[in-house]
C-alpha distance (Angstrom), angle and dihedral (degrees) to the residues before:
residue distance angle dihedral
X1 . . .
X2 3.85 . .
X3 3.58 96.3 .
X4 4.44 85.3 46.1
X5 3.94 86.3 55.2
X6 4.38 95.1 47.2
X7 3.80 85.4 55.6
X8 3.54 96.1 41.8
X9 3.83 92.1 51.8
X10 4.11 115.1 82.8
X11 3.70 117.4 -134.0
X12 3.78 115.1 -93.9
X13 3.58 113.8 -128.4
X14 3.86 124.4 -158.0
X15 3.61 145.5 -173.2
X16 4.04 105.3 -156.2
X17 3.61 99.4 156.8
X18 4.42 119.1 38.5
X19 3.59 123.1 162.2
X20 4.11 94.8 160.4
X21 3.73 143.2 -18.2
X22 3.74 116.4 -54.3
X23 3.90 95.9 -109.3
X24 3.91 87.6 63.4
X25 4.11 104.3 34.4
X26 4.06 128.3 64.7
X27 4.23 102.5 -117.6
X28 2.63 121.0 -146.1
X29 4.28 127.1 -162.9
X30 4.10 129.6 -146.7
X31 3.04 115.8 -167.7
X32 4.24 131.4 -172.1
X33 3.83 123.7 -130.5
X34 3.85 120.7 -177.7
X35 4.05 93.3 5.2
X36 3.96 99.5 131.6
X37 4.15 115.1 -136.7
X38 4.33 83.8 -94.0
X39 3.91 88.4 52.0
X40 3.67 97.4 59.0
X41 3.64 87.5 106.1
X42 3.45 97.9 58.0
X43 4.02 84.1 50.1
X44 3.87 93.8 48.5
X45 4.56 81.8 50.2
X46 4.21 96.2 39.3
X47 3.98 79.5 55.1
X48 3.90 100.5 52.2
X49 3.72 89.2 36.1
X50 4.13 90.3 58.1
X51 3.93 83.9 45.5
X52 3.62 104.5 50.9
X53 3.91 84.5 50.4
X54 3.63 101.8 44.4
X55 3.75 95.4 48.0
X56 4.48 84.0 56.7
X57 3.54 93.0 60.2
X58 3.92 131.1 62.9
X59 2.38 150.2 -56.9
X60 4.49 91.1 2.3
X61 3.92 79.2 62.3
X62 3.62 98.8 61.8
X63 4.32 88.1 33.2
X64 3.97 100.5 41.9
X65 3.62 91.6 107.8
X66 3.52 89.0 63.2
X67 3.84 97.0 48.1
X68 3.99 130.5 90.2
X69 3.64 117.3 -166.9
X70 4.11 127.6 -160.7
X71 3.22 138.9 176.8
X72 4.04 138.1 -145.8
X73 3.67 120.1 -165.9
X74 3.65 115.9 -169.0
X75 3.61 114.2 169.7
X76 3.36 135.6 -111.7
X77 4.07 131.4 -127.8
X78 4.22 86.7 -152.7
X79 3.77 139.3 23.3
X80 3.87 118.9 -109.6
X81 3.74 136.3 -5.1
X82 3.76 144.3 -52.1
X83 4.06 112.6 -91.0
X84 3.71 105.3 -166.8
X85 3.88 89.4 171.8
X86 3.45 112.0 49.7
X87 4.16 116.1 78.3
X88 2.75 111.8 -80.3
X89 3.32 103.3 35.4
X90 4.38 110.1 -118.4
X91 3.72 119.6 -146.2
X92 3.64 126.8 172.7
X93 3.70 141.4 -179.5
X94 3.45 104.0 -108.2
X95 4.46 125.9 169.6
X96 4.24 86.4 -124.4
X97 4.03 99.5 18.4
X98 3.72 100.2 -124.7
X99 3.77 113.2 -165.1
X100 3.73 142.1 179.1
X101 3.69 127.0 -119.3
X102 3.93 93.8 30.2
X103 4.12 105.5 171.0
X104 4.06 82.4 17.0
X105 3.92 93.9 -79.2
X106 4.44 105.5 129.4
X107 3.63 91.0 -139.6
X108 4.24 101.3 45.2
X109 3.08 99.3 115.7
X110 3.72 112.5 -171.1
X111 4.16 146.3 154.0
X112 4.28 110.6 -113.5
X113 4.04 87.8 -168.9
X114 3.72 91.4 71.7
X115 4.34 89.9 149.6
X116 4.35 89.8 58.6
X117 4.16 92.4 41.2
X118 4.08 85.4 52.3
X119 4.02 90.2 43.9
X120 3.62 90.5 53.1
X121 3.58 100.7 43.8
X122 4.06 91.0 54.8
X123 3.91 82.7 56.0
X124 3.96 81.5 66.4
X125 4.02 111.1 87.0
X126 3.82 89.1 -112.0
X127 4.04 145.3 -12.6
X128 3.35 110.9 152.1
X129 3.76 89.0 -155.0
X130 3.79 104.2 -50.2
X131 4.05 102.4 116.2
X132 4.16 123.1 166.0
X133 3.36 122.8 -168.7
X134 3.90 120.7 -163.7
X135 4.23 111.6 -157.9
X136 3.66 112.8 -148.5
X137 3.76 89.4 -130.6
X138 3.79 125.5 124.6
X139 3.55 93.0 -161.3
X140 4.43 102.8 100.0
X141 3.50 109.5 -106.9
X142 4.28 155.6 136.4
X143 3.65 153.4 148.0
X144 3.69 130.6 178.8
X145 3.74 131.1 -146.7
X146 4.09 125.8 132.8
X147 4.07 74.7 -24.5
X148 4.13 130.5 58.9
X149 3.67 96.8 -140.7
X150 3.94 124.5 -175.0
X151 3.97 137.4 150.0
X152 3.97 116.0 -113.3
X153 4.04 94.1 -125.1
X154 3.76 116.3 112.0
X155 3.20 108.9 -61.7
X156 3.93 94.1 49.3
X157 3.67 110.8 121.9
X158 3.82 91.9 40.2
X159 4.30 85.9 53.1
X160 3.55 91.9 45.6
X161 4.07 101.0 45.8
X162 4.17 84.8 50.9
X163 3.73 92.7 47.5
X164 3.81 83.6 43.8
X165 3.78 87.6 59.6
X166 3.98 89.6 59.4
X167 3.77 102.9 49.4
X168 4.02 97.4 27.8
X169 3.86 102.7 41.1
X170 3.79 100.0 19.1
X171 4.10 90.3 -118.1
X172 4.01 127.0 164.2
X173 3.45 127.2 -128.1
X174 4.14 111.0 -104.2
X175 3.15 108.4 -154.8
X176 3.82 124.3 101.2
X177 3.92 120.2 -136.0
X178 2.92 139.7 121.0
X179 3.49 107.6 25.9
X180 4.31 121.5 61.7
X181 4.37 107.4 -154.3
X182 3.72 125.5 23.7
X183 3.71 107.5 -147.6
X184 3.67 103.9 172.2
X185 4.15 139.3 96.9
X186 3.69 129.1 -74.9
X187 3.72 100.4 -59.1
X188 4.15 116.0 -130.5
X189 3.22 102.9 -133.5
X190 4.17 112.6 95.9
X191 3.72 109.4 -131.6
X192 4.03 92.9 55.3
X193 3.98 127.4 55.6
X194 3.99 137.9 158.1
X195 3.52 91.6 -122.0
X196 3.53 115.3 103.0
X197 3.99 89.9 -146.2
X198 2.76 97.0 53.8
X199 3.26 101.2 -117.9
X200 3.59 104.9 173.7
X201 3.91 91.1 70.6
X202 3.70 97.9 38.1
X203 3.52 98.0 138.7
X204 3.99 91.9 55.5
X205 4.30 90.7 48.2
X206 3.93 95.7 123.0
X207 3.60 98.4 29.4
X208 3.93 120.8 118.9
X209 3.61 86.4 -30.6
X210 3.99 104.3 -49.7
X211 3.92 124.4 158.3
X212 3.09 125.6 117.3
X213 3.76 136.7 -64.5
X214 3.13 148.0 -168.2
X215 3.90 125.6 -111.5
X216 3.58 127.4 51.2
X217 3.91 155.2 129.3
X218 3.48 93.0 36.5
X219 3.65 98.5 -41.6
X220 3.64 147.4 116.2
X221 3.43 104.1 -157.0
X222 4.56 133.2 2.6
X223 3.92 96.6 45.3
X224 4.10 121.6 75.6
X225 3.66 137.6 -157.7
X226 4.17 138.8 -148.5
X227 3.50 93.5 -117.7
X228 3.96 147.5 15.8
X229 4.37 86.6 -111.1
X230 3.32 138.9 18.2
X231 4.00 135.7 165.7
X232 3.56 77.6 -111.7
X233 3.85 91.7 65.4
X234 3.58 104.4 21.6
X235 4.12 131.1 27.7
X236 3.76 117.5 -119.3
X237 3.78 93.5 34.0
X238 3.65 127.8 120.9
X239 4.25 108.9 -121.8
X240 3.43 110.4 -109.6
X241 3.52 134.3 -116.7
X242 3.46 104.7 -82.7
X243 3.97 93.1 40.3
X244 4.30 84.7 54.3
C-alpha cells in the first residue's frame, strides 16, 4: 500500500531561492533521495540549511544574485540508503537508489538511478546541468559526478559545497592518500598541476597564501596544489583562490 501511494503521488517542485527569471540566473536543482512522503519536511529544512550555508561562503556569496534554486521532492518507499558493506548488508527502496561504497570507497556515496534523478530535475523550471541531491542518511557520506551528492547528517552543507566543487567547477580532490608517486601528465582539472610552481595558477602566486604545494589528487608525492588547505582537502575550510 505504501509503495501504491509513492507512485501515486506527483513530484513536488519548488522554487526556494529566485533572484531573476530563469533565462538570466544559473538554477540550480535539489533533489531528495530516501526522504519518505512524512519526511518531506526534513527535505524542505536539509534544503534551506545547504542554502543559508552556501550563500556564506565564496564565491556563491559574492554570485547569489545571480543564482535560482529549486527543489523536486519525489518520495521515497524507505528511509536512507543502500549499505552494501556493512554486515548485514542494508538495501532500501529508494526513488534514485543511493548507496554506499559506490567504486568500493565506504564513504562514496552516490545515486545508481541516474535516468529518474535527470527526469526529475527537467521537471524543475531550469538547471542547465547543475543537479544536488541530499540522501536522508545519517551515516557521513558523498561523491560527485554529473550529480553533487551528500548525506544530510552534520557535516552536510560542508560535504555538499566540496562535492559541488567537483561537478560545478570541475575541481580535484587535494588531499593525498592513498596513493605514494604520481607518474602521469599534467592533470585537467585547475586546482592540481605537475609543476612544482605552480604554474598553472601563476597569476594567483601571492594571493591569500597560494604557491604551490605538494600533495594532491590522491597522492603523496608528483602532483601540487595552490594552497596548503582547501575545502577541497579539508572540511570547514574556505576554498581557496584558485578553486573560487
Amino acid at each position: 500500500l505504501l509503495a501504491s501511494s509513492v507512485v501515486a503521488q506527483a513530484p513536488t517542485v519548488t522554487t526556494v531561492y529566485s533572484s531573476g527569471s530563469t533565462q538570466s540566473r544559473y538554477d540550480i536543482v535539489i533533489l531528495g533521495d530516501g526522504y519518505q512522503i512524512q519526511e518531506q519536511p526534513r527535505f524542505n529544512q536539509d534544503a534551506q540549511t545547504l542554502l543559508t550555508s552556501l550563500f556564506q561562503k565564496q564565491p556563491y556569496a559574492t554570485f547569489a544574485n545571480y543564482y535560482n534554486v529549486h527543489t523536486v521532492f519525489r518520495a521515497s518507499v524507505d528511509s536512507g540508503a543502500d549499505q552494501p558493506d556493512v554486515t548485514p548488508p542494508i538495501y532500501k527502496n529508494t526513488v534514485y537508489d543511493a548507496t554506499y561504497n559506490t567504486g568500493g570507497t565506504a564513504r562514496c556515496l552516490y545515486i545508481q538511478n541516474t535516468a529518474q534523478a535527470l527526469a526529475d530535475a527537467a521537471l524543475a523550471p531550469a538547471n542547465e546541468g547543475r543537479v544536488l541531491v541530499m540522501v536522508n542518511d545519517s551515516r557521513y557520506g558523498g561523491c560527485a559526478s554529473t550529480f553533487a551528492v551528500s548525506y544530510n547528517g552534520s557535516s552536510m552543507a560542508e560535504v555538499q559545497i566540496h562535492e559541488m566543487g567537483h561537478s560545478l567547477g570541475g575541481l580535484a580532490d587535494e588531499y593525498d592518500y592513498p596513493n605514494q608517486t604520481y607518474s602521469g601528465g599534467e592533470p585537467s582539472s585547475p586546482n592540481i598541476t605537475t609543476s612544482p610552481t605552480g604554474q598553472k595558477w601563476a597569476h594567483w602566486h601571492g594571493t591569500e597564501g597560494v604557491s604551490a604545494f605538494q600533495g594532491a589528487g590522491y597522492y603523496l608525492y608528483g602532483l601540487y596544489r595552490p594552497k596548503n588547505n582547501c575545502l577541497m582537502r579539508t572540511l570547514g575550510v574556505i576554498l581557496c583562490p584558485v578553486c573560487r
